[in-house]
Each structure stands twice: as C-alpha cells, then as structure tokens.
N, C-alpha and C positions, 0 to 999 in steps of 0.2 A: 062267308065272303066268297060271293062269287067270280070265276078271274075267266077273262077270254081266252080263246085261243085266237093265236098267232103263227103266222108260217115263218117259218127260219130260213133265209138267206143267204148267202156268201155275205164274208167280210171285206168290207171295200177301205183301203188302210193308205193314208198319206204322210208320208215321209216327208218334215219338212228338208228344205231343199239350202243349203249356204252358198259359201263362198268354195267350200268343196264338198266332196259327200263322204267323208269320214264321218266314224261316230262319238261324235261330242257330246261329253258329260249333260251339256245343257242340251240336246235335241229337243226339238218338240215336234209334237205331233196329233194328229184326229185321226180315229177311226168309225166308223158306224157299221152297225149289224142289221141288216135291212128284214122289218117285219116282227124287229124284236124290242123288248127293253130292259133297260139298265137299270137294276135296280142299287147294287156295290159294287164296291171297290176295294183293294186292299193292296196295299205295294209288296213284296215280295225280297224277299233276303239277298235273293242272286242278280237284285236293283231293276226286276221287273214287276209286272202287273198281273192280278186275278180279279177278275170281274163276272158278275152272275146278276140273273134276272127270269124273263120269260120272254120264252119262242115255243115253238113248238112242243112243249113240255117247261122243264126247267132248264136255264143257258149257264154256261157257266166258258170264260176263256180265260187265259193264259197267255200272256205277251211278253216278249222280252223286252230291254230299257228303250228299246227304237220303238214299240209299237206294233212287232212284225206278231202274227199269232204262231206259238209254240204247240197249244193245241186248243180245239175249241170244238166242243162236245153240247148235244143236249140228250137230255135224262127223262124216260117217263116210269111214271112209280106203277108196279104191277096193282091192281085194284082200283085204281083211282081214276076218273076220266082227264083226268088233268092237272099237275101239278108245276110249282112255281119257284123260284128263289127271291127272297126280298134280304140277302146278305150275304156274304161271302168273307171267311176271313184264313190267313192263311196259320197253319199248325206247327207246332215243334218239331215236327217230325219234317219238314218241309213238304205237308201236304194243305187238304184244307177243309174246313168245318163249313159245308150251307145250311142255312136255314129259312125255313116259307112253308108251303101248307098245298095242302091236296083236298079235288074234290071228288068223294068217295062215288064209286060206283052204283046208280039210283039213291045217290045222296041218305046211303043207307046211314050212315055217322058225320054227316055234313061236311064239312073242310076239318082236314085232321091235319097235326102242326107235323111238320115235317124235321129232321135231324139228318142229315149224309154226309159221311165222312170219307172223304176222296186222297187217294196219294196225289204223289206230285206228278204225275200222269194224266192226271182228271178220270183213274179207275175206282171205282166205287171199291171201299172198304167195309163198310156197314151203313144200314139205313134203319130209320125205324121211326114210327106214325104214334103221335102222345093226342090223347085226348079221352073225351068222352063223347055221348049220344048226336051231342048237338056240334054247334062250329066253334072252331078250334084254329088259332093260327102263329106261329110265332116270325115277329120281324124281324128278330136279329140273334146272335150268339156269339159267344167271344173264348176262348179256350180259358182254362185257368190253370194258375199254379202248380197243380197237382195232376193236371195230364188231361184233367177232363174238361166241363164245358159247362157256363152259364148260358141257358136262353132263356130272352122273353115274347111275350108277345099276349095275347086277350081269352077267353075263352068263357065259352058259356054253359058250364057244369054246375052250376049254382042258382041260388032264387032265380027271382023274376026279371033277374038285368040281361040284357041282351051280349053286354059285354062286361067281363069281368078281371082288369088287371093280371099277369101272371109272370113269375120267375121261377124258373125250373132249374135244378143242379143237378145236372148227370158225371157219371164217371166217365172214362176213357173209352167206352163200348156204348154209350148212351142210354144206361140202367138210370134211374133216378134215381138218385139220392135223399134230395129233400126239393119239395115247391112250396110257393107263396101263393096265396090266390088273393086281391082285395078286392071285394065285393062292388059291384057297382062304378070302379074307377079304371081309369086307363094308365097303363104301363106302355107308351113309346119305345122309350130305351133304356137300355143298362151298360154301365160300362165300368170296368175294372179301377179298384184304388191301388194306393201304395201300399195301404196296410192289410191286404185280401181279402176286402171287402168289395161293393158295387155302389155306383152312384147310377140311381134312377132317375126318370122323368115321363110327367106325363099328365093328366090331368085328373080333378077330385073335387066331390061338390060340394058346395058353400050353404051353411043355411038358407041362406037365399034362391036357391036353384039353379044359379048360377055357377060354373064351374069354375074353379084356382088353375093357375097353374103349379104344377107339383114337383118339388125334389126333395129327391129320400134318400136316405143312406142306409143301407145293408151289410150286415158284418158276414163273414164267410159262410156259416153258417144257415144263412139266411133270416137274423134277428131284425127287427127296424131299430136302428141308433139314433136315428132321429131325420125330420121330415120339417118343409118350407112351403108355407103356400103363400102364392100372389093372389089377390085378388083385381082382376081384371078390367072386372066389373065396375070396378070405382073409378074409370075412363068413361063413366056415363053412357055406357051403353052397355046392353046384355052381351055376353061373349058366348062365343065359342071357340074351344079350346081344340085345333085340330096339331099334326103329327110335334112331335117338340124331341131335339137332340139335347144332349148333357157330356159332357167332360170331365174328368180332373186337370186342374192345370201343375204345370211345375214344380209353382209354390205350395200345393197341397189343398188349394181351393178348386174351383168351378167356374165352368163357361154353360152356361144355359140361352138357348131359341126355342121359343115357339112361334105358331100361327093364331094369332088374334081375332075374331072373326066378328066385326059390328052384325049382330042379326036384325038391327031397327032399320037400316038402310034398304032402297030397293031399286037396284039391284045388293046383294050385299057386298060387303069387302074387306079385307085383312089389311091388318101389318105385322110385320116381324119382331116379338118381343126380344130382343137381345141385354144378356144380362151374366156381369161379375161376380162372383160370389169368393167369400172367404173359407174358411177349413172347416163352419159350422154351418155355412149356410147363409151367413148375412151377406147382404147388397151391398159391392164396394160401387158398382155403376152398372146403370139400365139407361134404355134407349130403344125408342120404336122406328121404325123403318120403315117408310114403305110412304105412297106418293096420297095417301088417307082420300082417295075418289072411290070410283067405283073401280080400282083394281086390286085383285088380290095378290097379295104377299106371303110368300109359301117359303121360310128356313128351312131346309131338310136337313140341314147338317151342320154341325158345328163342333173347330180343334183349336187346340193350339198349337202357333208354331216354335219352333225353335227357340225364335228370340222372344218369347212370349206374344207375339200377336194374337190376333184371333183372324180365322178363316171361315165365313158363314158362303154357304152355295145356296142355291136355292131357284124360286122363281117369279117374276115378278113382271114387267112389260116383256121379257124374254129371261130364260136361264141368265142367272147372275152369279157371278163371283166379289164379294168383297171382305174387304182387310182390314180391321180396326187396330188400332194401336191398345197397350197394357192399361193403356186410361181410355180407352171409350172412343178416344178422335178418332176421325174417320180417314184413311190413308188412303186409297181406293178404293173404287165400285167400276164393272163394266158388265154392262150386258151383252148376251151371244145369242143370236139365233134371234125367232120370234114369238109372240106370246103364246104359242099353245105348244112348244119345248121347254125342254126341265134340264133342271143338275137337282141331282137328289143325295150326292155323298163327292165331297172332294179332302184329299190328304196333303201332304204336305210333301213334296219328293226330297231326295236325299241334296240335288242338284239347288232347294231353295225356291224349286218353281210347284206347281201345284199337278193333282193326278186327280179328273174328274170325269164322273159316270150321269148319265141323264137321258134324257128321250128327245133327237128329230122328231116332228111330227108328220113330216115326209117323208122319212127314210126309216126311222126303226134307232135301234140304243146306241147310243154315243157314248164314247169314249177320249177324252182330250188330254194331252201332258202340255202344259203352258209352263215360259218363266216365271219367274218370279213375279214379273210385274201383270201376269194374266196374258204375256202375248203368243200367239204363234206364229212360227217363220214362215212367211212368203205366203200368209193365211190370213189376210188385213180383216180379221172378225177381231169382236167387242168395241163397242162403245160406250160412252159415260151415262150412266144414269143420271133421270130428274128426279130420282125416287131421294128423300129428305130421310138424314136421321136427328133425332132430335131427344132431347133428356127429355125422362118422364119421370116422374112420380108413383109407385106401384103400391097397394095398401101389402103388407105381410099381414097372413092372417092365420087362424087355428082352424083345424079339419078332424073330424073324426074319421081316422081311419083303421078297418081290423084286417088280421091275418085270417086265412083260412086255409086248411092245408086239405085238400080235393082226392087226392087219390088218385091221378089221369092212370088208363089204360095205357100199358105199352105196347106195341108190335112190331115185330121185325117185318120189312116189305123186302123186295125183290122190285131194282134197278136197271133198266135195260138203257145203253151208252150208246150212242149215235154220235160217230165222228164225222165232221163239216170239213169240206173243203175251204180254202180261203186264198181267190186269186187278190192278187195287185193292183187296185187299180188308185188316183191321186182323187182327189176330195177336197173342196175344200168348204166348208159348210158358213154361209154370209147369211146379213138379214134379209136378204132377198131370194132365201132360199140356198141350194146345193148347188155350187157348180163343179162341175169334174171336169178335172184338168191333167191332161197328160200332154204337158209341157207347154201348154198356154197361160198368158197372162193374167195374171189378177184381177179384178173386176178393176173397172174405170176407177179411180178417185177421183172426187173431186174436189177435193180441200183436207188442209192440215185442221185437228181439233187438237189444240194443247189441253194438257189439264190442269195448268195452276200452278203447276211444282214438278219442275223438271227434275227432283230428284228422283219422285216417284214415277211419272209418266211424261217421256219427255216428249211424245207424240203418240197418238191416233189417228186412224184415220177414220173419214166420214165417206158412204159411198152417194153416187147420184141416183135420183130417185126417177 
C-alpha cells in the first residue's frame, strides 16, 4: 500500500460560541488540521480527545473536552520514506497505542505494519515494524486485558494472494505472542468481547467468486469459535466487499456495516449493509442504505450507544452521521460537508453527543464534537439525507476458511517527534465549503427544514444556493 505524502499545517480550532463562554458539559465544537487526514478517534478518560492519521509522516493530537489541542505532534519512522497511522486508541496507563504501516526505504520490505506506543505526552515509548519481504499493513489495534495489544490488518507473506487476512497478539513491549494469518481473505477489523475474546470482520470468498461478507469470533488465544457469512451476491449483482466495521453490543451480541459494491453498474456504486446480530452470530435485523444510483455509500464505522442505539459515520453525498434505534428504525441521518469529505470513525461522548474524525477535502482532517442530535453551536452545518434505508433479505452462507500462523519479522525502529504549533483561529466548515469566521455571521439562511419529529430534530437549517 502505497500512501502520499502530505504537508502538515497548523490547527485551525472553533469554539462553539453560547449564551456565554463558560465550559459546558455539552460544548461542541470543529476543528481541521490543514494538509492532513484523520484517520481515528478515541475519547479520553480526562473527557478529552486523541486523534491520529497522516501529515507529514504519521499525525497524531490530543485535545481537551473544548477541542483546544494539549499537544499535537507528527512522527517519522527511521528507515522508512514514509509512514502513517490509520488508529489510535488510548492505553491503561493513560497513554496510547497507534497503529498503520510504513513505506520501506527503496521499498526494500514494502509497507511494514507499524505498532508505537506513546505516553500521555505523545513521547514515543517503543516502536517496532511486523512483517515480511512483501506489504504489510495493520488498520487498527485495541489494548487488551492483560496490558498488551491485539492488532489487525492484511499482509502478504503467503501463496499467491495479494492480501492475506491477519491478527496479531503482542505483549506489553510489542513481542508477538501468537498471529492468525487467513489465506486469501480480508480482516477490517477486530474488536474486544466480554469474555476475552475478539469479534472480527471483513470479507471471504464464496464458491461462486464472489465475496461474503464475514464475522468471526476469536477466543483470547487466538482460536476461531465460530464464523458468519452473508452472501451479498444474492442482491443480483456481483459484490464487492470493501472496508466493514463490527461491535459487541451490551447484550452480548453484534452491530456489523459494510460497503456493498454493484460491479455490473457503470459507473459503479455502493450501499451500506447495516446489520444486528445475536451472541452466535444470527441476524436479529439488516438494512441497506444508501440512495442505490450511481453514488457510493462508504460505513466506516459502526457503535453502540449507551441506550443501545446504533451510530454508523461514514460517507455518502457528503460525510454522514446516523442513528438507528435497537430495532433497525431509523431516528436520524444528516449530512456535512460535500461529496468528496469523509467521517471515517465516530464515538459516542460522555455528554450523549457524538466525537468524529474524517477528511475536508479543502482543508485537511477534521475533527467535530456534536450533540446529541448531530448539531453544532452557531455551526448551522448537516442536513437531511435522501439516501433510503430499507429491509433486505441477506443469504447466511458457509466459507471455507483456514488459519495459518506466518512467523512476521519483528524490529525495533527509531521515532523522531516533531512538535506543531496550533494558533486559534473560528471555522466553521458548510456545504458550500469553509468559512472562517472570527466574529461574523453565519452563512445566510434561507429557510427552516423540519424533520418529521420534533423530538428528534426539531430544526435544521437549509442554506441558499
């Protein structure tokens, strides 16, 4: 995987504005890092934020609950012409675990997966490069129980497949412990159970040649307990199966999205599978999303909340955020920004409102804290989506899949820390692009858009064109 470089910027940070400027539980707020992108997100114990991606190397900041940056660093790995983060999450220790991939110096070992373990400072504690001859990448990592770290992400150490599924157990120093490699299919994501196990996703092929969509269950050790596939493909069209998030929810079951991809279309285009599952794996409710033309429909991410909701981000005519209820109905959808910006990973804050990371495509990696209902103060951005959700029908079907345990090389690198300045300035990012505002007015309105149900959205607004 080859990744560009980008030049890293000051942070340009907007304070919403009230009735006064104390700091309320509910503030909200946007920030953007010009030249960069946002790949995670992760809230933070002390009711702030860490966020990581690529700029000029790998990005990684640190914000308190207003948004304001506490510190904001980027990283280049000695050896490597370039390296990236695609996750960020924070550690027991109150530091924090990245994880992304580096491209080797005359691509003598291709993109080697990366591991950096940071204090609560954003100073490098240890680093170290997992792979073999070829490319190597992991998307994400999550700490575990026992002080160390599950990551996954794809690699291509094996036969003739380009990409090959992987999950990695390292210790508290990032030794390996034990890996899974599965031949031939893709591993998205992994994410921690109750019982210290991992709930996987991603996709795996079908006799047909068509790909499933895939969820697996991993006991601590790294065994498979057992595994679910959709088949896609019985939506009458060949699929392709691109990035797919997974959960455990409350009750001990499952929130799964992926991206659906018709290849018979031309131009082609997606919808977002979203889909319930119970403590084995069965469908309690599924549902496609997405406006079925020629646009694509990209989930990046999918939690649940508190009261059991669901919170999928993603992107679609613009970066989206919506909220299904414990059955499926649909409580809100709004779009932000315009179609070639992203949200790639949103959480749930403590406040009830949501905390999400994605890409301006004018400016560089975004950063937003919304209420509850997806609004920001004095920030008259999102609007309602035309995009439809609707029940479907998905075949379950059987996959062969095997383990294969690889052997990756391990190596310690050596981290050089570049600390960013980060002046002040207001932002406030609409579909008509960024306007920066230091103490002027909001863009024109022209009309109130209600949404149906004033419990949920008892206004929006619409701008003039």
């Amino acid at each position: 995987m080859i990744m560009a470089v980008v030049m890293v910027l000051p942070i340009i940070f907007q304070p919403a504005r009230g009735e006064n400027d104390d700091h309320k539980p509910n503030r909200t707020w946007a920030i953007t890092q010009i030249g960069a992108r946002a790949e995670s997100i992760d809230r933070t114990r002390d009711g702030g934020y860490v966020a990581a991606g690529v700029g000029f190397g790998g990005w990684a900041v640190k914000t308190n609950a207003e948004g304001e940056p506490e510190w904001d660093n980027y990283y280049t790995v000695q050896g490597y012409t370039f390296a990236g983060f695609s996750n960020v999450r924070q550690t027991s220790d109150g530091g924090y675990i990245l994880a992304g991939g580096g491209v080797s110096f005359h691509l003598s070992t291709g993109t080697d997966s990366l591991l950096i373990k940071l204090d609560q400072r954003g100073n490098v504690e240890w680093s170290k490069a997992y792979g073999g001859p070829k490319d190597d990448y992991f998307t994400m990592a999550e700490q575990t129980a026992d002080g160390g770290y599950v990551a996954v992400g794809n690699n291509e150490m094996i036969g003739p497949h380009i990409s090959n599924g992987w999950v990695v157990k390292v210790g508290p120093t990032g030794n390996i412990v034990w890996e899974d490699t599965f031949p031939g299919d893709d591993v998205n994501s992994l994410a921690l159970t109750n019982d210290g196990g991992f709930v996987g996703s991603g996709a795996v092929g079908l006799s047909d040649n068509n790909p499933g969509v895939w969820l697996f269950k991993l006991d601590s050790t790294g065994n498979l307990v057992w595994q679910t596939v959709f088949d896609v493909a019985d939506q009458k069209y060949p699929a392709l199966i691109l990035r797919t998030s997974s959960q455990q929810t409350i009750d001990g079951g499952y929130v799964l999205a992926a991206e659906v991809v018709n290849r018979t279309s031309r131009p082609w285009f997606s919808r977002a599978l979203i889909m319930r599952l119970d403590t084995r794996g069965s469908v309690l409710w599924q549902k496609l999303y997405g406006d079925g033309t020629d646009q694509f429909t990209s989930p990046n991410s999918i939690v649940e909340t508190s009261n059991g909701e669901v919170v999928v981000s993603g992107r679609s005519t613009g970066p989206f955020l919506m909220v299904l209820g414990a059955i499926g109905n649909l409580r809100w959808q709004k779009i932000y920004g315009g179609t070639n910006d992203f949200f790639l990973e949103a959480h749930q804050t403590r406040d009830q409102g949501f905390a999400v990371v994605g890409d301006l495509s004018s400016t560089g990696a975004w950063i937003v804290k919304t209420d509850s209902k997806g609004r920001i103060e004095d920030c008259p951005i999102g609007v309602f989506s035309s995009s439809t959700l609707a029940d479907v029908f998905i075949n379950v079907t059987n996959a062969t899949t095997t383990i294969i345990h690889t052997g990756a090389n391990v190596t310690e690198t050596v981290v050089a820390v570049a600390k960013l300045s980060s002046p002040v300035q207001t932002i406030c990012p609409t579909l008509n692009g960024l306007i920066e505002d230091n103490h002027h007015r909001p863009p024109s309105i022209s009309r109130f858009q209600r949404g149906g149900d004033d419990e949920l959205l008892p206004h929006e607004y619409a701008f003039q064109t």
